[in-house]
N, C-alpha and C positions, 0 to 999 in steps of 0.2 A: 819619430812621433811617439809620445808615452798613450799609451791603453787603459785603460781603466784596471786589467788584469795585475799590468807594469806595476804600476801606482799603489793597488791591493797587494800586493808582493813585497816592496819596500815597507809598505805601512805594517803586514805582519812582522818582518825581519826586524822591525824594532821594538815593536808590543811584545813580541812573543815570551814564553819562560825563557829566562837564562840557562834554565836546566835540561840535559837531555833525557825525557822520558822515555826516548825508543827502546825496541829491544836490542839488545849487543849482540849481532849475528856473528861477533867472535865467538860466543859462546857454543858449546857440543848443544847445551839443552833451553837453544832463546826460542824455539818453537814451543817449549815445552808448558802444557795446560796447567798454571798454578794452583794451589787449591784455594787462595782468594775467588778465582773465578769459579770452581766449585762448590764455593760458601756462596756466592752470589746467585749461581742457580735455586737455591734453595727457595728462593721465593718464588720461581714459578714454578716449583713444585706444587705450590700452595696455590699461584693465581691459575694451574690448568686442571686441581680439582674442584677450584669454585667454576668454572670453565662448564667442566660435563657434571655439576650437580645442579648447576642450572637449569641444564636442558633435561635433563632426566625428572625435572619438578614440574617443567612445564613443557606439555606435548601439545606442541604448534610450531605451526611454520613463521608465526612472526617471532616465536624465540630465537627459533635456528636460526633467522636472518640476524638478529640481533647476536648471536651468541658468535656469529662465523666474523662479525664484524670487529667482537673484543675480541677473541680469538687472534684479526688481524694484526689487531695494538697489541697484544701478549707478543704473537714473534716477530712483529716489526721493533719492538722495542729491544728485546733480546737479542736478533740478527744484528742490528745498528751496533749493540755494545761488544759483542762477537766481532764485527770490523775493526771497532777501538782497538781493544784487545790484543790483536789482530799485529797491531803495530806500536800501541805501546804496552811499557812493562809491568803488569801487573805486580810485581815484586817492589816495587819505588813505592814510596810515600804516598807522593800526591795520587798516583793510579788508583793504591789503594784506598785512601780516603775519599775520592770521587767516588770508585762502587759501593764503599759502605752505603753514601749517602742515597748513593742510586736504589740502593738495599731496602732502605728505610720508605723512601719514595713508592717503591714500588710494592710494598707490602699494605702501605695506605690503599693504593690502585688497586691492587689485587681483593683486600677486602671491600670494595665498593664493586663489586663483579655482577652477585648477582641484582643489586638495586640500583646499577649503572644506567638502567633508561627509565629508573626514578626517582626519590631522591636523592640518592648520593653520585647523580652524574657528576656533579661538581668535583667531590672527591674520587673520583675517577679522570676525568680530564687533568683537572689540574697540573695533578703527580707526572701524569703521563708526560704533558707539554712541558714540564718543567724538566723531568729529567730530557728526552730528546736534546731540547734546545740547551741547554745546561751541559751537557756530556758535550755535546759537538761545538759548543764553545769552547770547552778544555782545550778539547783536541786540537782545536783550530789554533788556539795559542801556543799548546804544548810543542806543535810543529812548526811556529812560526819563523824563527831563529835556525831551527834544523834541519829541514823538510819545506820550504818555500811550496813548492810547487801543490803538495797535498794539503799544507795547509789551504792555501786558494781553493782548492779542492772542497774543502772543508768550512767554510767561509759560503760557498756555494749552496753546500747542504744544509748548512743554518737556515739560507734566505728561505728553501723550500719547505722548511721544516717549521719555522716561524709564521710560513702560510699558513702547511694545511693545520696547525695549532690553535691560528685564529678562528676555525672553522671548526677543532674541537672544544673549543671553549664555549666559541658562539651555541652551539649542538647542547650544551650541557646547561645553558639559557632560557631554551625555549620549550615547547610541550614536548611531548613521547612521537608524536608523529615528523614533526619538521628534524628532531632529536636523529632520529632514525636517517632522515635522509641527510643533514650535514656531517651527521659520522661516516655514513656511505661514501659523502664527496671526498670527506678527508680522508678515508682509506685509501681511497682510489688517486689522492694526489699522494701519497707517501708511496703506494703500487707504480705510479708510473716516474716519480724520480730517479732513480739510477737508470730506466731506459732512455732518458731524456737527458741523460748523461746532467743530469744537475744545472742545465743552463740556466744562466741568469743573463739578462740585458748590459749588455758592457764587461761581465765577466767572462763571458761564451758557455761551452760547456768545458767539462772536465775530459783530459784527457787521456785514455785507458792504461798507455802505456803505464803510468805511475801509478795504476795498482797492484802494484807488487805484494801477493799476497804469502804467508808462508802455509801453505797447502795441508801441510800435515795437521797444525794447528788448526784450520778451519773446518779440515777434517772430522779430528776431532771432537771438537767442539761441536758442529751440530749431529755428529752419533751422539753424543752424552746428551740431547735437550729430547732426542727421540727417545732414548732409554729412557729420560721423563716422563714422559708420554705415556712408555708402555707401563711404568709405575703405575700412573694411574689408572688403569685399567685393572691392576693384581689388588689396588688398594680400594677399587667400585669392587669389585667381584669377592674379597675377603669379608670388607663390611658386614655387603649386602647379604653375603651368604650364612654371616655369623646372627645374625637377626630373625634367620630363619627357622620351624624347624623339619627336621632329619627328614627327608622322604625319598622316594624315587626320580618324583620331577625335580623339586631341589637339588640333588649331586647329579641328575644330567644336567641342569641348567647350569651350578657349578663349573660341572667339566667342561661342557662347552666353550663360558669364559675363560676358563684356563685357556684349552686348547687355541682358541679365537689369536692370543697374548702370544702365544711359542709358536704360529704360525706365521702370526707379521713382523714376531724377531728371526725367525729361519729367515724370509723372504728377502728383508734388509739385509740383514747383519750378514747371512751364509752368501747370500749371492749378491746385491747389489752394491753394497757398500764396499767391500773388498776390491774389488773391480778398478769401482769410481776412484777411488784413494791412489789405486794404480797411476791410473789416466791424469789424474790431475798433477802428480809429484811431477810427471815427466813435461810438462806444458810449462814452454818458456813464458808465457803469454797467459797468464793467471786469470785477471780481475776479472773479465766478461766469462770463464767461465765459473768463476765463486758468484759472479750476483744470480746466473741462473740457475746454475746447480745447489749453490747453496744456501742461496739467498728468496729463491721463488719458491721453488721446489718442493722444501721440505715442508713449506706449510701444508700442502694440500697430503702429504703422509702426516703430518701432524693432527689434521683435520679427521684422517681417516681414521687416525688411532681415538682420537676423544671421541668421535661420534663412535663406535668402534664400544667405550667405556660406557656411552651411556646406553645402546643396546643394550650390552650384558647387564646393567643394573637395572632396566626394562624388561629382559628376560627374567631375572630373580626374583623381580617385582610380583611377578607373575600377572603382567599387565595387557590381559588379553583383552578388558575393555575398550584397550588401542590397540586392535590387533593391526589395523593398517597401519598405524604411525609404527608403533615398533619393527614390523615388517619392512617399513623406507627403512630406519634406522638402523638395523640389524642387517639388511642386505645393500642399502649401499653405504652401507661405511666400508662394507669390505670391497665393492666396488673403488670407491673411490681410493684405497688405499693402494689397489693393483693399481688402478694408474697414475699415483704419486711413482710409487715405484718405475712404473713403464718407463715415463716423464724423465724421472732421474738418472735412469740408463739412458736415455734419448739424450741426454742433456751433457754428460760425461763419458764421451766416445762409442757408446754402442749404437744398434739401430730398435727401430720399434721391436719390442717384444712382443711377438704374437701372441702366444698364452696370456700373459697377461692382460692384453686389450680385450681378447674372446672370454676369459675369466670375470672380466669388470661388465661386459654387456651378460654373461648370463648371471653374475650374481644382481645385477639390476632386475633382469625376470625372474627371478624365484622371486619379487613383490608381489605378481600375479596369486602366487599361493597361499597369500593372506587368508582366505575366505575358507581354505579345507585345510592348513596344518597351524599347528600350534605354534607358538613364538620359541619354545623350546627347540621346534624340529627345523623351524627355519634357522634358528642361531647356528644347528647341525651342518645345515644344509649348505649355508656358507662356507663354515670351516670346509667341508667337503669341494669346495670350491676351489678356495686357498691350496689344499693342499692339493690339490690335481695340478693348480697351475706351478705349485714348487716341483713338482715328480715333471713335470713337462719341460719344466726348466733344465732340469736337470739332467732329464735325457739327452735334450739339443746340447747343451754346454759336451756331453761327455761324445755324441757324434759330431762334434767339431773339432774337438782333441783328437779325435780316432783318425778322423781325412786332412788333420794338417801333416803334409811330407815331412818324416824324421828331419830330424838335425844332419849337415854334415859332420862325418867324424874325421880328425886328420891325426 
């Protein structure tokens, strides 16, 4: 009996490109991150400083809701083309001609950031919907002819993507209020697509084994979107500081942000990342861990580092008339960063890191401090934080090396 799946499988196998776009795993370097994709970065360079210069202009909690929510379209749009990527070759024509246009797309999107939930939601959706659905149509065809199985895969991810679309367009429609809650919905149907393995009615869902992911690559690729990140944080605390002038509280507040920056690249890059890169190379069984480790995960360390940027340009600001708000901002960004991190060792063969979780609940209480220390002292205060839980790290790492039994020698 033919299945709906059946039937979608033959129908790509003859739609598809004649061409194959895959990458050639004959090659030594078909993992290897081109620098098309590194020109393609370029724009969210741009859409994650309008990102934290938003929040930094407006101190509320309906921004941050709003801002967590482009935020979510920034690296769900970025994660999705990182899959592509992923498996076709950036080096071909067509590949590259797709990210250009993705380039361009996204640069409209990106400039409609901070007036996304006024008038230019429009130019904000649109781009967005258009690339999403646009790109994973490629894909779906590029694979069709070479790749059956992912393409149906892919064909899948359309249908969901063409949903929660209609519900960003609808969102860009309607007032600031209903605006807010259909992009909510539609984050949260794009959030729960790959858990739902992508089913559709008569297609089923997608089956894991066929994401064969190349590890190194994906690897890399989301370390380079976090060095992004922390850009943006050297380019909020440069600015900000170049506008200033020369005093005491100035270069502590300064230092601060500096320090803030070389504590959550220590934290990643020196201990978790290294590790994780390990764990995954060796894993026959890829797909289900890149969608969590690297597909869920880094947003809430991405989250941590922008909120993270606009503390420090709230400290600089010297914006003690919000000393509460800056004080959420500045202590739990570094909260919430330890437990992206915790998350991502959780996520990629380790177990919960204690420092880390004890680290994230006490940089949530130095909030309480709002009311007797300065936004200067609390920015300190954090780092002081951070860096206790890397020296903590670091001790446990070195008494686990110390109690594992030598090697035999023969």
């Amino acid at each position: 009996m033919t299945t709906a799946r059946d039937a979608a499988a033959r129908w790509l196998a003859r739609v598809g490109l004649r061409t194959d776009l895959l990458r050639d795993d004959t090659r030594d370097d078909s993992a290897r991150v081109g620098y098309v994709e590194l020109f393609f970065d370029l724009v969210f360079v741009f859409a994650i400083t309008q990102l934290s210069h938003t929040l930094i202009h407006h101190t509320d909690a309906t921004h941050l809701l709003r801002v967590l929510v482009l935020a979510w379209a920034v690296w769900w749009l970025w994660i999705d083309s990182t899959w592509v990527t992923n498996w076709l070759d950036p080096e071909r024509v067509p590949v590259r001609a797709m990210l250009v246009v993705m380039m361009a797309l996204g640069l409209l999107m990106s400039s409609a950031i901070p007036e996304a939930f006024g008038e230019k939601a429009l130019l904000f959706a649109i781009p967005y919907v258009t690339i999403q659905v646009g790109r994973t149509v490629f894909t779906t065809l590029a694979m069709g002819r070479v790749w059956t199985d992912n393409a149906v895969n892919f064909l899948r991810i359309t249908t969901w993507l063409v949903a929660s679309g209609v519900l960003w367009v609808a969102g860009a429609l309607v007032d600031e209020q209903a605006r807010t809650v259909l992009w909510v919905l539609a984050a949260l149907m794009d959030l729960a697509s790959p858990r739902a393995l992508f089913w559709v009615p008569g297609l089923g869902a997608s089956d894991v084994h066929t994401w064969a992911v190349r590890s190194g690559h994906m690897a890399e690729r989301v370390s380079l979107f976090v060095i992004i990140s922390l850009g943006e944080s050297i380019v909020v605390t440069g600015g900000s500081f170049s506008e200033l002038s020369v005093s005491a509280a100035t270069v502590a507040a300064f230092l601060a942000a500096f320090t803030s920056t070389v504590l959550m690249w220590l934290l990643f890059f020196d201990r978790s990342e290294r590790s994780a890169t390990r764990f995954f190379s060796r894993q026959s069984e890829t797909g289900m861990v890149a969608q969590t480790a690297y597909t869920y995960v880094p947003y809430v360390l991405v989250v941590g580092i922008v909120l993270t940027a606009v503390g420090d340009g709230l400290v600089l600001a010297g914006e003690d008339a919000h000393r509460g708000w800056t004080a959420a901002i500045v202590c739990g960004s570094a909260a919430v960063y330890l437990v992206g991190n915790a998350l991502f060792r959780r996520t990629t063969g380790g177990g919960w890191s204690v420092p880390h979780l004890v680290g994230a609940a006490v940089a949530v209480a130095l909030v309480a401090l709002a009311g007797v220390a300065t936004a200067v002292e609390l920015s300190w205060a954090a780092n002081v934080v951070m860096l206790a839980v890397l020296v903590a790290d670091v001790a446990i790492a070195r008494r686990r090396v110390a109690a594992e039994p030598p090697a035999d020698v023969y």
